[in-house]
C-alpha positions as CSV (number, residue, x, y, z in Angstrom):
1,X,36.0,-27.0,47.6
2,X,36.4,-23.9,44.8
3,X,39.2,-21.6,45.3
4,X,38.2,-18.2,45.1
5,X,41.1,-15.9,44.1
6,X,41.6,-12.4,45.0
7,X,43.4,-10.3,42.6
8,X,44.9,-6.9,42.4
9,X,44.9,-5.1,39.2
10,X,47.8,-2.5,40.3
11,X,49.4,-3.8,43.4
12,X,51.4,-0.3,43.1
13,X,48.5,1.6,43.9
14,X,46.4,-0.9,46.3
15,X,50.2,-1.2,48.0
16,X,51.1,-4.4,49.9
17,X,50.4,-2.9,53.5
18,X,46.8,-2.5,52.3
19,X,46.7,-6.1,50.8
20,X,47.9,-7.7,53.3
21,X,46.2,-5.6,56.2
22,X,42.6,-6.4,53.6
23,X,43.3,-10.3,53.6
24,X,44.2,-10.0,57.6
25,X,40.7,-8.8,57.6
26,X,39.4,-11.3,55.5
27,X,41.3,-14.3,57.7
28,X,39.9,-12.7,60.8
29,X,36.5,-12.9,59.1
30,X,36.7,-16.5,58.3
31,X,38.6,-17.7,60.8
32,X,36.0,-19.6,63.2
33,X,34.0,-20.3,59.8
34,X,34.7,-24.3,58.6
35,X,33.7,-24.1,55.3
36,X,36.5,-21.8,54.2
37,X,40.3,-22.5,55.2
38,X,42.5,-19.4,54.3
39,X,45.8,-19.2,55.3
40,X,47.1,-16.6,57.4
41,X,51.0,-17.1,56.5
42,X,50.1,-16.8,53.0
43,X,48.5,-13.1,53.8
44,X,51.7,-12.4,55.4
45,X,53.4,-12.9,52.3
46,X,51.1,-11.6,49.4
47,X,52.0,-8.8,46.9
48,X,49.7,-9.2,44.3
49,X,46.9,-11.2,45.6
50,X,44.8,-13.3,48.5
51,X,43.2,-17.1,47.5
52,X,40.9,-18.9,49.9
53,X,39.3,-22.0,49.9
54,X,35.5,-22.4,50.5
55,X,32.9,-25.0,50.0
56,X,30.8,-25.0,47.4
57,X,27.7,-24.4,49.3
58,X,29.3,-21.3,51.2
59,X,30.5,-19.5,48.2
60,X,28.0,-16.9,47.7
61,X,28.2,-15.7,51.4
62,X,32.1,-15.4,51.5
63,X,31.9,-13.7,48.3
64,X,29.4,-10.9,49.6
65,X,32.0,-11.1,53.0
66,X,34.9,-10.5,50.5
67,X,33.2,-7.5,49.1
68,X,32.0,-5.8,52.1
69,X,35.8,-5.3,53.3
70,X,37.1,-4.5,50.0
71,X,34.3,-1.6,50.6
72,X,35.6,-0.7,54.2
73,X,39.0,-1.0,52.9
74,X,38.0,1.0,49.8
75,X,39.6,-1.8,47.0
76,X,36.4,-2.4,45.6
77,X,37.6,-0.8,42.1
78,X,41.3,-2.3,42.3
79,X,40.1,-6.1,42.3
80,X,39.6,-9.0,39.8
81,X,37.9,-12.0,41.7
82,X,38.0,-15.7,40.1
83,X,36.5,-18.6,41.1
C-alpha cells in the first residue's frame, strides 16, 4: 500500500470548508473501491491536508480521480500531491 498525500499550499485561501467538503468528495469517490481505504473522520478533521491509502496497482487511477475533483472543486493550483 503507498499513501498518497494531499497537500494544501495556503489552507487560508483553499479554506477548511473547501478541504474538507474536496476530501468528502474524494471519500465518496472511493468509498465502494477496495484498493483504497480513506478515512472519513479524518476528512472531518483536516485543515491543511487529505492522505489516503491505495494499492500499488490502483495508484494511477486514484490519482487521475484525485485531480478531476480538485478540477470541479477548482484546487487544482492550490495542491502539492506526494506519494
Amino acid at each position: 500500500m503507498k499513501e498518497v498525500r494531499i497537500r494544501f499550499i495556503d489552507p487560508e485561501k483553499s479554506t477548511i470548508h473547501r478541504i474538507r467538503n474536496f476530501g468528502e468528495d474524494l471519500w465518496r469517490s472511493f468509498r465502494e473501491e477496495k484498493r483504497v481505504t480513506i478515512n472519513l473522520e479524518e476528512i472531518d478533521r483536516a485543515q491543511d491536508e487529505i492522505a489516503y491509502l491505495v494499492h500499488g496497482q490502483f495508484l494511477r487511477r486514484s490519482l487521475t480521480e484525485a485531480h478531476r475533483l480538485l478540477k470541479v472543486h477548482f484546487m487544482e493550483n492550490e495542491v502539492v500531491i506526494e506519494t
